[in-house]
C-alpha positions, 0 to 999 in steps of 0.5 A: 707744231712741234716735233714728236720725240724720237724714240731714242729721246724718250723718257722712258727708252732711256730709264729702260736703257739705264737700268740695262747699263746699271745691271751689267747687261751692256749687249742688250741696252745697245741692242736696244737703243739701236732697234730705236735708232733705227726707228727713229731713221725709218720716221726720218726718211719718211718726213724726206719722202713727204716734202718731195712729194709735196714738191712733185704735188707744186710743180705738177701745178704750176708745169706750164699750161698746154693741151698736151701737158693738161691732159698729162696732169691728171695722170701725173696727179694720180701717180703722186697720189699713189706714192703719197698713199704708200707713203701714209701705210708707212708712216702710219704702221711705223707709228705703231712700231712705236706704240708698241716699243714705248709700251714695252719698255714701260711694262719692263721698266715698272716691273724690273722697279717692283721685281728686280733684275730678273724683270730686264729679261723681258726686253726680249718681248721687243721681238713682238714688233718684229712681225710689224716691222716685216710688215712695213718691210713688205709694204715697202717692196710693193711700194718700190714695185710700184714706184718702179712702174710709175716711174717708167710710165712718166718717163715714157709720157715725157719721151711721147710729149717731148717728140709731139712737141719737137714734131710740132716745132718742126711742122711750123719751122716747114711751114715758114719755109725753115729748115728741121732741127735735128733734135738728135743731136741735142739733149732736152729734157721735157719738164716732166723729167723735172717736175715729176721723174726726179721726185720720183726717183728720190722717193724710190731711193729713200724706199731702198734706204728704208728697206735696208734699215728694216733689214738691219732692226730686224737682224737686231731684234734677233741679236738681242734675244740672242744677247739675253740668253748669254747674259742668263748663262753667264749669270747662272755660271757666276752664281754657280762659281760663286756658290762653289767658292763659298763651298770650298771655304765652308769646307777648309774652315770645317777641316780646321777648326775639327783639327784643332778639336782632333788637337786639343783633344790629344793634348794631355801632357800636363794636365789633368785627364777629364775624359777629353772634356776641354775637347768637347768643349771646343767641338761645340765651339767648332760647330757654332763657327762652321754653322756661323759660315754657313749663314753667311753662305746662304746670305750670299747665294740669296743675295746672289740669286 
């Protein structure tokens, strides 16, 4: 069966993620891209968690056959039946963080074609999973909580399994006139540690990575609405400066072309007085041209916004 794509390979996370780059909003593309890495680690731990509990689910069915063991298997089944079931809430709200992330990014994407740049703005909606994510955060305290507690109940069963056992060898060893082992001074592990305890503790781990990434996605969620805002300040004082720049050359031109009408209406010597009419001729000249920077002024703030 073949493997689901990652987030981070997706088609359209990564036409989204290109349209960020190509509008100069580089901040929020890597907020984003991140958010989906992380998913992608979350999903990662949980195929990890998976093989080890269908490692801990073989070697509980294979442990050797005895009467003590025997009646310690169901327990230990139902504690690897816990942990598998906390492992599918996970699995299955993490899939719904990424549901919601490719349809986001869909939405943002067809928009941002059909509206333009304004349209990337909306990346900020993948705050919406936030509220997922704490979700799955949640479930996966409980399930270290849990696992905690499985945990210590094993390892006491081992522990009980493990001196009923050596008291047992210890009985036969009297019977056939032998002396006791001290088993105190020896260090032996009870299969169970193997087969069910270390499994157990791997999980565990990978539930404390887990709930650090959820910490880390979340922190980026927030410093990706944050990154938005910037972007729209600074765009809105470019759009400003820009518009003042085209202000103060609208300006300067207006002064000189009037002082070459100011000018030319002051120049008489040697020629005939015509009651300043070369003058008006060249104010009239003048305003075709101011009004002309003028056009090309508004073009440009049209264009800019």
């Amino acid at each position: 069966m073949e493997a689901e794509k990652t987030l981070t390979n997706e088609e359209i996370i990564r036409e989204l993620l290109d349209l960020l780059k190509k509008n100069a909003m580089k901040e929020p593309a890597n907020d984003v891209f991140e958010i989906c890495s992380y998913v992608d680690g979350l999903e990662k731990k949980i195929a990890t968690m998976t093989e080890e509990l269908t490692s801990m689910q073989n070697q509980i069915r294979e442990m050797q056959e005895d009467t003590l063991v025997n009646n310690a298997k169901k327990a230990l089944a139902e504690a690897q039946e816990r942990l598998n079931a906390r492992c599918e809430q996970i699995k299955s709200q993490v899939s719904e963080v990424k549901v919601q992330v490719k349809s986001t990014a869909k939405s943002i994407v067809d928009e941002t074609k059909a509206k333009g740049r304004a349209a990337l703005y909306r990346v900020t909606e993948f705050a919406g999973i936030k509220k997922r994510l704490l979700n799955v955060r949640t479930a996966v305290k409980d399930a270290i909580v849990s696992t905690d507690r499985d945990i210590a109940r094993t390892a006491l069963l081992a522990k009980g399994l493990r001196e009923a056992g050596q008291t047992v060898n210890n009985a036969f060893r009297t019977f056939a006139d032998k002396p006791e082992v001290d088993y105190s001074q020896k260090e032996q592990k009870h299969p169970i540690t193997k087969a069910v305890i270390a499994p157990m503790k791997a999980v565990r781990k990978l539930f404390v990575s887990m709930e650090l990434h959820l910490d880390a996605s979340i922190d980026k969620l927030d410093n990706l609405a944050m990154n938005v805002q910037f972007d729209k300040v600074k765009r809105m004082e470019d759009i400003k400066s820009g518009e003042q720049k085209v202000s103060d050359i609208v300006e300067a031109e207006r002064d000189r072309v009037y002082a070459e009408v100011i000018h030319a209406s002051m120049v008489v010597e040697g020629h005939e007085y015509q009651y300043n009419a070369d003058a008006f001729e060249a104010r009239d000249s003048a305003d075709v041209k101011v009004e002309t920077v003028e056009k090309v002024s508004k073009a440009r703030e049209d264009k800019a916004r």
